[in-house]
N, C-alpha and C positions, 0 to 999 in steps of 0.2 A: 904698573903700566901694562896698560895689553900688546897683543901682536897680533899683525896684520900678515896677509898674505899678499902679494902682487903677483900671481904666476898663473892667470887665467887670461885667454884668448889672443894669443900670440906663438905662432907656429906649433912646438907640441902641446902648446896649452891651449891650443883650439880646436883637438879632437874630441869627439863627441864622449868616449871613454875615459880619456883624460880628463876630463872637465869633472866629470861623475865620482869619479878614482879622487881626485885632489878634493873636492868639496866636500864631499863626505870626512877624508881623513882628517881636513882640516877642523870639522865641525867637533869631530873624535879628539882629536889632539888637543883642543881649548883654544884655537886662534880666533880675533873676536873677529874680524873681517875680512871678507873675500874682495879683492880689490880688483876691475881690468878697467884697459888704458883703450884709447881710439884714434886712427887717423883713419879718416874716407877713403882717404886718396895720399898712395907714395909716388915719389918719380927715382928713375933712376941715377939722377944727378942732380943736385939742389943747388940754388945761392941761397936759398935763405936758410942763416946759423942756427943748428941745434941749440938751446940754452942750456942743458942739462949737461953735456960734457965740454971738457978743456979744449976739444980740437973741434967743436962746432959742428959735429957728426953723431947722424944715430947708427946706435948698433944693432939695430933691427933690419935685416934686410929689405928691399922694397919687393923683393916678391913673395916675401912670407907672409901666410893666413892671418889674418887680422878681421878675429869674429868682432862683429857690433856688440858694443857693449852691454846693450838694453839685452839685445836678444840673451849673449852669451851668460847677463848675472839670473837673467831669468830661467836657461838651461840650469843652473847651477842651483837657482831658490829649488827648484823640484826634486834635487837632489839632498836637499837640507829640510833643517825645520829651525834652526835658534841662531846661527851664524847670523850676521851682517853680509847686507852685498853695497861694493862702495864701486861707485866709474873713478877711474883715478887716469886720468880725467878724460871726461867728453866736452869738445871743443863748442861749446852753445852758441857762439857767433854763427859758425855752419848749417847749422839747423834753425825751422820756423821751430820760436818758443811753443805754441800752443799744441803742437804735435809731441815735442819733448815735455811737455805740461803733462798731455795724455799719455805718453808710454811713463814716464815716471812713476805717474798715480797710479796707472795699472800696472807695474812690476809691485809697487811697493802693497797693493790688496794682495796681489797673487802672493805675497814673500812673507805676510802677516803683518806688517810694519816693520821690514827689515832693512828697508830702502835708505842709503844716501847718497846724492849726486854729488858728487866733485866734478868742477868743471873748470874750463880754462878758456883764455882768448885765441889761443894758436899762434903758431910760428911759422910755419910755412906760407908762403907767399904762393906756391906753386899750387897748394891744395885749393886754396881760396878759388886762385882765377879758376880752376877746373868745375867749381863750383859754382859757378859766378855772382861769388857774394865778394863784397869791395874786404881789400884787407887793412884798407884804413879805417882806422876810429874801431876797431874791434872789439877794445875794452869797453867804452861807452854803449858798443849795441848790446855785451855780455851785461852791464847791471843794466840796462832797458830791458832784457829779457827777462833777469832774474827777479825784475820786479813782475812783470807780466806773468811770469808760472806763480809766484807767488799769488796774486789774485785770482787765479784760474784756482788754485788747492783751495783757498778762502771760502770763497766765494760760489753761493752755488747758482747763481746767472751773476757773471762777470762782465765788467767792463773794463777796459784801461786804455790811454792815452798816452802814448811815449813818443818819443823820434823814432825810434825803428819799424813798433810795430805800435798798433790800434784795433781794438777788436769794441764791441758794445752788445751787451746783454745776450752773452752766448753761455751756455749750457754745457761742460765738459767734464764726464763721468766716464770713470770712478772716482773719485773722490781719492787721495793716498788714505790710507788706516793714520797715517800719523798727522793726518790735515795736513800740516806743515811741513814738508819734506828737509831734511835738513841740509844747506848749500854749502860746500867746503872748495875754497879755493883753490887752486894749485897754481902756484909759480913763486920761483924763490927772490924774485926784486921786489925793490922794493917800493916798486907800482901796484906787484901782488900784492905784499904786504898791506898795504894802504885799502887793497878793495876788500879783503877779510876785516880789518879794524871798520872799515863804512858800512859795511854790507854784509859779509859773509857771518856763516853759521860756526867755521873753520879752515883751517890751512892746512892742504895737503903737499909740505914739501917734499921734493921729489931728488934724488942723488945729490943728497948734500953730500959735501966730504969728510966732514966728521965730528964729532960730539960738539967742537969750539964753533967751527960754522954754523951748526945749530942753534947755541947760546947767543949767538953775535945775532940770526935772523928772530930770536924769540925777545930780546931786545929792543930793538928793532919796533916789531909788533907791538910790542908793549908800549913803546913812546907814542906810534901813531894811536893806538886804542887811546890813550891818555890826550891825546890832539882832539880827541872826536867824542873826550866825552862817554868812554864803553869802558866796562869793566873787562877786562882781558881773560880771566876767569870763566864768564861766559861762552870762551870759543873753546871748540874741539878741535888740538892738535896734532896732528898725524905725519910722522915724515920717517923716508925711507931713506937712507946712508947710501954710500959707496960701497963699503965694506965694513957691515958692522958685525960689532964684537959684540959678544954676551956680556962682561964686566962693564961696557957702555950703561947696560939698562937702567943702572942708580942714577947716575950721574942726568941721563934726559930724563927719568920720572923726576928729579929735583929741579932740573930745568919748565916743569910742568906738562912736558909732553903726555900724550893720553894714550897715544900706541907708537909702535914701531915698526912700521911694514918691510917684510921680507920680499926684496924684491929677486927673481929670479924664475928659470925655466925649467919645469916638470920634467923625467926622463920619459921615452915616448911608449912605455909600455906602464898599461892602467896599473898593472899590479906592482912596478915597481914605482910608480908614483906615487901612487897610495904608503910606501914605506917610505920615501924620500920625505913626505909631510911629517910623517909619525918621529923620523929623525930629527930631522926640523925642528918641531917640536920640542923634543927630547935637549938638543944643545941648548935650547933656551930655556931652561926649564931651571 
């Protein structure tokens, strides 16, 4: 089973040095991907529930630095050459698909084919309206969309017809190196579950609680895969714990998992972030 990193583009993981210091180490130390997460748009006070923890809250402040994803995995490709860059995840409802179609393809020429997007419908209510994209039916515009970048990568004059969006005989290069960019979902219901089993490339769950909860959503998955007809085998699994342990690692490579993302924040000097990876590394080893 590989490891993941999640600790790029979020307060000290969105300096410029930082970014360079951890991707490099990371590259050094054998983790297979560099993983960062996205919101547009925070507020200072929300109603709409976090999914990801027990009390409905994120622990990310709303005024901490929060680089773009595209930009910040592409700061990061130039510092690399054979790592993985993963968005874990970029919320595709928020964005026109064919804009995300063309930065995709173009990180992933620039990266050598190192590109894949995880992406999600979003949770905040508050992001959307600042946005003025509707936050109903969110899920249905995300596979509208994700059919649409896919014909864009395809396709070299595209056309497609969806409810959301509609384009005809457009031209949109580069091209990804991997043609087919690979789409890994993130959310741990099992609505998500359901659009990885129809749709998705992969699941990227995000703060499970722990190895059991895992096995219960890999379950899970595996029913719906079997509802729809997909061999479950064909998806890439990815999911990052609450607090994981190194003795864990057997038990989710048996579960079938494919990586383990380390989710966490760099210290904010480049050189001792660069040894923070190398340790990292090092306990999981």
């Amino acid at each position: 089973m590989r490891l993941g990193l999640h600790a790029l583009g979020i307060g000290t993981g969105a300096e410029p040095a930082v970014i360079r210091a951890v991707a490099g180490a990371a590259e050094r130390s054998g983790f297979a991907t560099l993983w960062a997460g996205e919101h547009v748009v925070m507020v200072d006070e929300s109603d709409s529930p976090y999914p990801y923890s027990d009390d409905g809250t994120i622990a990310v402040p709303a005024d901490a630095d929060w680089i773009d994803p595209m930009i910040g995995l592409a700061f990061a490709a130039s510092a690399t050459s054979r790592i993985g860059l993963a968005t874990g995840v970029l919320l595709l409802p928020e964005h026109n698909p064919v804009i995300v179609a063309k930065q995709a393809g173009s990180l992933d020429k620039l990266s050598g084919g190192r590109f894949s997007i995880g992406i999600g419908i979003g949770w905040s209510r508050e992001e959307f309206e600042a946005l003025g994209i509707p936050f109903e039916r969110r899920a249905a515009r995300t596979a509208d969309y994700v059919a649409a970048m896919r014909t864009i990568w395809r396709d070299d004059i595209a056309s497609y017809t969806g409810e959301f969006t509609t384009f005809a005989s457009i031209r949109v290069h580069p091209k990804p190196q991997q043609r087919r960019i690979p789409v890994l979902c993130g959310g741990n219901s099992d609505a998500a579950l359901r659009r990885v089993a129809q749709w998705g490339d992969g699941w990227y769950g995000f703060n499970l609680r722990d190895v059991d909860d895992v096995a219960a959503k890999v379950a899970t998955l595996r029913g719906l895969c079997e509802q729809v007809g997909r061999d479950p085998a064909e998806l890439r699994l990815s999911v990052a714990l609450r607090e994981p342990r190194a003795p864990e690692a057997g038990r989710l490579a048996e579960l079938g998992i494919d990586e383990l993302v380390l989710v966490a924040s760099p210290p904010q000097d480049p050189v001792a972030a660069a040894q923070w990876v190398t340790d990292l590394a090092t306990d999981w080893q």
